[in-house]
MMTF fields as JSON, N, C-alpha, C and O atoms, coordinates in Angstrom:
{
  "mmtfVersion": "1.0.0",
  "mmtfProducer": "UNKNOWN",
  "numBonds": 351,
  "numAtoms": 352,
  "numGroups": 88,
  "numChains": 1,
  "numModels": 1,
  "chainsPerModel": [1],
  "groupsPerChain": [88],
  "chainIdList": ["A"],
  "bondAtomList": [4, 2, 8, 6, 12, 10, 16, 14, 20, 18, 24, 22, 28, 26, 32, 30, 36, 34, 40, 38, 44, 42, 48, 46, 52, 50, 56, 54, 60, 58, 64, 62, 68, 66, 72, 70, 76, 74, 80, 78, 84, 82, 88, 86, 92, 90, 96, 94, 100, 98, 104, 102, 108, 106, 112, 110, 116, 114, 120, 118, 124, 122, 128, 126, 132, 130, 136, 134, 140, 138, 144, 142, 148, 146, 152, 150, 156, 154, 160, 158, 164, 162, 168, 166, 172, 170, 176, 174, 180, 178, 184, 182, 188, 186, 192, 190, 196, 194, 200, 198, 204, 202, 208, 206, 212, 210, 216, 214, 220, 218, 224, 222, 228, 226, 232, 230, 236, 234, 240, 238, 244, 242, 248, 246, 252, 250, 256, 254, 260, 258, 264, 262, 268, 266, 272, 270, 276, 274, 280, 278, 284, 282, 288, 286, 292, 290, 296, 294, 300, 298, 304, 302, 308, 306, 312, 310, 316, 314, 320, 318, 324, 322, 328, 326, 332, 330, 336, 334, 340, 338, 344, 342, 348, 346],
  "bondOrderList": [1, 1, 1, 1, 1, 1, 1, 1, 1, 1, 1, 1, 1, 1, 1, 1, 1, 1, 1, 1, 1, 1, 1, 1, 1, 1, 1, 1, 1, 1, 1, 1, 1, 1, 1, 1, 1, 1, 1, 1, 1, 1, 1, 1, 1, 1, 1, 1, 1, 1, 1, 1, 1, 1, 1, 1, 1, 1, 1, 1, 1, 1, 1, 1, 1, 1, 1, 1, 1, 1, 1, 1, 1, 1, 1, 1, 1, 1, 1, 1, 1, 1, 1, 1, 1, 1, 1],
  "groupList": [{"groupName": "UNK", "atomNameList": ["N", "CA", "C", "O"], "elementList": ["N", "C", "C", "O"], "formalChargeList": [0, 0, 0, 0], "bondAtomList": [1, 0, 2, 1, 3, 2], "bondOrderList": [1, 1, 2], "singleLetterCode": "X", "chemCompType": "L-PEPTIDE LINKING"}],
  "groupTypeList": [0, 0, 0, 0, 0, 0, 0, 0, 0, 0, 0, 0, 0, 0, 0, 0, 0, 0, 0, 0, 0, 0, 0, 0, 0, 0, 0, 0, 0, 0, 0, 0, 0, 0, 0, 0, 0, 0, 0, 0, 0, 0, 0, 0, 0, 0, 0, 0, 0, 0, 0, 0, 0, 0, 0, 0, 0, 0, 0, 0, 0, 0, 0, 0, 0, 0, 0, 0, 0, 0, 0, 0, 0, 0, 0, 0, 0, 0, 0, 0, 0, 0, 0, 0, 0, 0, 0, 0],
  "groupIdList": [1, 2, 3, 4, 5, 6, 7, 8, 9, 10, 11, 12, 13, 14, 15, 16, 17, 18, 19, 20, 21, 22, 23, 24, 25, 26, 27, 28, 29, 30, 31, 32, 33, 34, 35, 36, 37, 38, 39, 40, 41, 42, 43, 44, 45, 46, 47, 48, 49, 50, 51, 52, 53, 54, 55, 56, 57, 58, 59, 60, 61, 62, 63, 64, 65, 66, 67, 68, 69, 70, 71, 72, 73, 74, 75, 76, 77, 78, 79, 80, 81, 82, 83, 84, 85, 86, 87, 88],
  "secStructList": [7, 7, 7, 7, 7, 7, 6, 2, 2, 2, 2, 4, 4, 4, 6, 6, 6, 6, 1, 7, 7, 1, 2, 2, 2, 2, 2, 2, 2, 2, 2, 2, 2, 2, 2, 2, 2, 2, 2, 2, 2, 2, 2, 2, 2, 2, 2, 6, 1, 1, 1, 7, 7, 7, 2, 2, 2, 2, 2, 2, 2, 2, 2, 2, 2, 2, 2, 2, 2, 2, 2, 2, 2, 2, 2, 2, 2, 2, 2, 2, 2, 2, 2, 2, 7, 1, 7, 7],
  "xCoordList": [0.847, 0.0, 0.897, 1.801, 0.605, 1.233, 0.787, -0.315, 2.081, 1.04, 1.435, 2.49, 0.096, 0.284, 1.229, 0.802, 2.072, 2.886, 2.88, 3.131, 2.617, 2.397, 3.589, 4.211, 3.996, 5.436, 5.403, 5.961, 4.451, 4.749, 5.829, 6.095, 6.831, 8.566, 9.281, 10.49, 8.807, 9.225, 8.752, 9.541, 7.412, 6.454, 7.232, 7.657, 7.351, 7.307, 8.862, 9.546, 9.177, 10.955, 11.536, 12.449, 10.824, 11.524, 10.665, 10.386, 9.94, 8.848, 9.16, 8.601, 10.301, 11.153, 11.445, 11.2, 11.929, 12.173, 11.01, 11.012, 9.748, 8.533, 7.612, 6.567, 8.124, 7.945, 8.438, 9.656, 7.774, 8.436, 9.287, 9.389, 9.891, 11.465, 10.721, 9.776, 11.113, 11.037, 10.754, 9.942, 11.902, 12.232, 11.1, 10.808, 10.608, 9.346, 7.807, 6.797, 7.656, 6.699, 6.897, 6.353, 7.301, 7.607, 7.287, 6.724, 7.938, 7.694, 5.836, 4.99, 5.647, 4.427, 3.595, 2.586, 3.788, 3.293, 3.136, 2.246, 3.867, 4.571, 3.481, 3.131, 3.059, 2.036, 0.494, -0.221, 0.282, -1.069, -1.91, -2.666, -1.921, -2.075, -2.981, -4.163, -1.856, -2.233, -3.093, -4.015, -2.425, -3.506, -5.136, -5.986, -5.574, -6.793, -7.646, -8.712, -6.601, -7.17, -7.348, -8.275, -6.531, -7.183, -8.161, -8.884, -8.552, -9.486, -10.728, -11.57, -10.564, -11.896, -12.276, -13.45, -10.921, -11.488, -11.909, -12.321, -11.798, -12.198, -13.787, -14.637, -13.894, -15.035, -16.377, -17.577, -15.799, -16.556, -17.075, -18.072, -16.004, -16.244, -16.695, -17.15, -16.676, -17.804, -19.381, -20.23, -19.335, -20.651, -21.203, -22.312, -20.582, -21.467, -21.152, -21.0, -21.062, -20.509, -21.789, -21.858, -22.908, -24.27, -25.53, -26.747, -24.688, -25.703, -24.723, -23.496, -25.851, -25.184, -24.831, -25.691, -23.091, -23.061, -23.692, -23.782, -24.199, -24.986, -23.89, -22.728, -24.351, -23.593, -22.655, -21.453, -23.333, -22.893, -21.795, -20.892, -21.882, -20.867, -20.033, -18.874, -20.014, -19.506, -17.797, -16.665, -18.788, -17.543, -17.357, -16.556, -17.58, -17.07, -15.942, -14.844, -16.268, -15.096, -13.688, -12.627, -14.076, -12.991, -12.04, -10.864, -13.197, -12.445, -11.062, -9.944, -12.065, -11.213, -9.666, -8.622, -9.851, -8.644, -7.907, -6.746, -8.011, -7.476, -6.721, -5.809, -7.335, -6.837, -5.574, -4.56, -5.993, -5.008, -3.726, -2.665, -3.702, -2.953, -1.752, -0.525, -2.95, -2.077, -1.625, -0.574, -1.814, -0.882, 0.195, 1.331, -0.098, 1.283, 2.551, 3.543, 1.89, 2.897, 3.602, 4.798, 2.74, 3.405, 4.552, 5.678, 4.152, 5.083, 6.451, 7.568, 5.903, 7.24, 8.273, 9.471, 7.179, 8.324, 9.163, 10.334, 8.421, 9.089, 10.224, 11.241, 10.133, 11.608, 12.449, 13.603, 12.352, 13.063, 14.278, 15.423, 13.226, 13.819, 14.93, 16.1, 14.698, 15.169, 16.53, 17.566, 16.444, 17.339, 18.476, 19.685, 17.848, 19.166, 19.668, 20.401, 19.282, 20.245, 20.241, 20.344, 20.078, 20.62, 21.63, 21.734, 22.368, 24.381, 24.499, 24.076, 25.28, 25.6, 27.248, 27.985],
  "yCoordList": [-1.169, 0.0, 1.238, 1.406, 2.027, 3.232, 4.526, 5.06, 5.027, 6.155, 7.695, 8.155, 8.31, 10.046, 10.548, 10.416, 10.935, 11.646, 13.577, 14.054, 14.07, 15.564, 16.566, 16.721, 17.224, 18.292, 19.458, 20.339, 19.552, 20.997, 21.249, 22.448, 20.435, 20.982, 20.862, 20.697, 20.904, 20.937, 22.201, 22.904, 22.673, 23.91, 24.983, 25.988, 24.685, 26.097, 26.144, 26.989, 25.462, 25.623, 27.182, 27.934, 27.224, 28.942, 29.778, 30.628, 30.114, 30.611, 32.245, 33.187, 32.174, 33.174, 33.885, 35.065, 33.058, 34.068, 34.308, 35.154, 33.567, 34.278, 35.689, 36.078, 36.176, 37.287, 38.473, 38.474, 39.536, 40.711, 41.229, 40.481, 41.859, 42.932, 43.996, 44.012, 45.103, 46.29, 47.491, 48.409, 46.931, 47.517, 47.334, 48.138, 46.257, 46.061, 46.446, 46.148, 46.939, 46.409, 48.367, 48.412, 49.252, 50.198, 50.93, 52.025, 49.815, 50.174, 49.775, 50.48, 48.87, 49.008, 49.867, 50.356, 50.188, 51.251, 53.002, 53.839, 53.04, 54.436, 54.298, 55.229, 52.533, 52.284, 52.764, 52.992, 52.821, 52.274, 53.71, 53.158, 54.818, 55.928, 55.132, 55.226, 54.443, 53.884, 52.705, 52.447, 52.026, 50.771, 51.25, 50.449, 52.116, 52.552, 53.331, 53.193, 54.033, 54.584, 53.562, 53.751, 52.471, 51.442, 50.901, 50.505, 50.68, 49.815, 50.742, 50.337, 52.317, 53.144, 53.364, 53.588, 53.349, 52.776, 51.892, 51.994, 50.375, 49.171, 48.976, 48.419, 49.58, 49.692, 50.711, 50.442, 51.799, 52.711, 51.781, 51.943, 50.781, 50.331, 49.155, 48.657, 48.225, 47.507, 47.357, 46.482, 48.58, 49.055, 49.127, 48.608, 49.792, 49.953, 48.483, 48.539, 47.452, 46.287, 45.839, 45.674, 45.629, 45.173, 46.539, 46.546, 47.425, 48.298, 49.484, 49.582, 50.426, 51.387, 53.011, 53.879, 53.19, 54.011, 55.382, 55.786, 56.182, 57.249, 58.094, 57.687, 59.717, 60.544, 60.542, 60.798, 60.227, 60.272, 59.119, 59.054, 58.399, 56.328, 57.293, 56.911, 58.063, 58.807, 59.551, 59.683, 59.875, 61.159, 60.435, 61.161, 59.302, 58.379, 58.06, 58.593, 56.938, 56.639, 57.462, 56.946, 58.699, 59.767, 60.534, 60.894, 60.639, 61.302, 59.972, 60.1, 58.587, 57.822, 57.573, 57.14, 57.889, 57.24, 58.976, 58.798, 59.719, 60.731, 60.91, 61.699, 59.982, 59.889, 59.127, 59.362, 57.969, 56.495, 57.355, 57.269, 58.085, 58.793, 59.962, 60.049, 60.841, 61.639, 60.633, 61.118, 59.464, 58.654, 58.255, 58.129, 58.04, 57.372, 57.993, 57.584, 59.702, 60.427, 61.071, 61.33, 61.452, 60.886, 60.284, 60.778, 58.903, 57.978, 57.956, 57.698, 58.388, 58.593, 59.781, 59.994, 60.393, 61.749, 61.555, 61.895, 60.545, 60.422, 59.609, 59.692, 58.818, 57.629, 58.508, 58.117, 59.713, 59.964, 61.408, 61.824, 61.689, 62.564, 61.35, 61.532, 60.474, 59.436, 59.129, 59.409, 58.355, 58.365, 59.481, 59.282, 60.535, 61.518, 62.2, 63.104, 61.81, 61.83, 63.061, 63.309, 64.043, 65.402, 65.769, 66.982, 65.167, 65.624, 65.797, 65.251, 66.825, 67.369, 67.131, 67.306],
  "zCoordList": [0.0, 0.0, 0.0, 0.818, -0.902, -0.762, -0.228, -0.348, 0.521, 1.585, 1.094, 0.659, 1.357, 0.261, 1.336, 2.483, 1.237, 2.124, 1.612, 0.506, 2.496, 2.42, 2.296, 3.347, 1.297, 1.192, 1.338, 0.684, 2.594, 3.556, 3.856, 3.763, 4.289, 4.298, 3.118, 3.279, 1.782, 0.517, 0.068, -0.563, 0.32, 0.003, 0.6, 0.03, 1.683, 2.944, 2.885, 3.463, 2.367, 2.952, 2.236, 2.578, 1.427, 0.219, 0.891, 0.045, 2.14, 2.043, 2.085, 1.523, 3.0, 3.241, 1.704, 1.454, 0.89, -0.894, -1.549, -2.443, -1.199, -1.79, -1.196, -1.717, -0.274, 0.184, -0.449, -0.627, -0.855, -1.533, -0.966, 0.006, -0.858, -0.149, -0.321, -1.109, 0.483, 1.312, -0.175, -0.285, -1.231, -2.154, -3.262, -4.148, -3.041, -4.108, -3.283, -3.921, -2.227, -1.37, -2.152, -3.255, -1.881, -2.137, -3.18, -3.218, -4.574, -5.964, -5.985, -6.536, -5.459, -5.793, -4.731, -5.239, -3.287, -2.974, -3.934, -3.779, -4.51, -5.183, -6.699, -7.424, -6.868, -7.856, -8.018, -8.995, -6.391, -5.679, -6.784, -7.583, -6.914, -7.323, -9.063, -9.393, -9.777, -10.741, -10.965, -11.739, -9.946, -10.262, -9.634, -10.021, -8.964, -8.572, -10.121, -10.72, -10.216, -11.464, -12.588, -13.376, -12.746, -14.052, -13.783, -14.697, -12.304, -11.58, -12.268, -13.069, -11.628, -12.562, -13.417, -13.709, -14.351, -15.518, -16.209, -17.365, -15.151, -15.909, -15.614, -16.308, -14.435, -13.404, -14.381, -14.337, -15.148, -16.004, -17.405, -18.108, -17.493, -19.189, -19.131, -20.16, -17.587, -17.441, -17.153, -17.32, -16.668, -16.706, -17.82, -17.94, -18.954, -20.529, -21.254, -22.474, -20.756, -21.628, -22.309, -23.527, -21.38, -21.774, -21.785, -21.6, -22.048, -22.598, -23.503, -23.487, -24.374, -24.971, -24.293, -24.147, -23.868, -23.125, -23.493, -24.653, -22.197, -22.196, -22.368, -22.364, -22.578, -21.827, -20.737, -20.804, -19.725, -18.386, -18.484, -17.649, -19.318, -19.219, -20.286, -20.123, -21.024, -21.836, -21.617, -22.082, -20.468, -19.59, -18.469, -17.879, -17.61, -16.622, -17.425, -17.265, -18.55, -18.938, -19.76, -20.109, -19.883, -20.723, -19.651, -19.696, -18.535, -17.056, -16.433, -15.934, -16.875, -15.912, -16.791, -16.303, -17.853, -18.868, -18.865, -19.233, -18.739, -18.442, -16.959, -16.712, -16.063, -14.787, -14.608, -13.952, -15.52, -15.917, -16.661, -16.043, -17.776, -18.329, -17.44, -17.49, -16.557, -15.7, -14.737, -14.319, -14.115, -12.823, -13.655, -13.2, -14.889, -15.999, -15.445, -14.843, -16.119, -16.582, -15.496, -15.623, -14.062, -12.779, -12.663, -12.723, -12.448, -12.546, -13.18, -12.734, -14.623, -15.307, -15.242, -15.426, -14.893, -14.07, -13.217, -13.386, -11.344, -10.911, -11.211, -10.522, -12.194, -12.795, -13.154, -12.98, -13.656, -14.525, -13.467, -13.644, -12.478, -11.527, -11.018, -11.355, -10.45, -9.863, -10.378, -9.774, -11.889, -12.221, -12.705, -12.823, -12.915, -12.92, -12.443, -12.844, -11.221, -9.247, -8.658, -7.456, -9.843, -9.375, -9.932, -10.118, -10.243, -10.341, -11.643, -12.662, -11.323, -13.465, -13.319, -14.29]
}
């Protein structure tokens, strides 16, 4: 008879390297700005999926992709401050 033997100390043993670092926990804090805004916009364009958007589903979704656009360009600002340290 063969017995199922369980690899909870095979699973758990890395458990420690599947945890994010300080440094990523960060990058995606510094995200949070963006991923809310795609959320509103996915949130605006699911709403009109099963019907034909109004006005109002019109400018939900033009405001929210304008929002998605300005967290971008945010973002890419701050990379770009970042990487060029300051120092000439």
């Amino acid at each position: 008879m063969d017995h199922i033997v369980t690899v909870q100390d095979a699973v758990t043993a890395f458990a420690d390297f599947i945890e994010p670092t300080n440094a990523e926990l960060d990058a995606i804090e510094q995200e949070i700005p963006l991923i809310l805004a795609d959320v509103d916009l996915l949130d605006a364009q699911i709403i009109t999926l099963d019907r034909t958007p109004n006005e109002l589903d019109t400018r939900r979704i033009r405001r929210a992709r304008r929002r998605v656009l300005a967290e971008r360009r945010t973002l890419a600002n701050q990379g770009a401050t970042a990487t060029a340290g300051g120092a000439a």
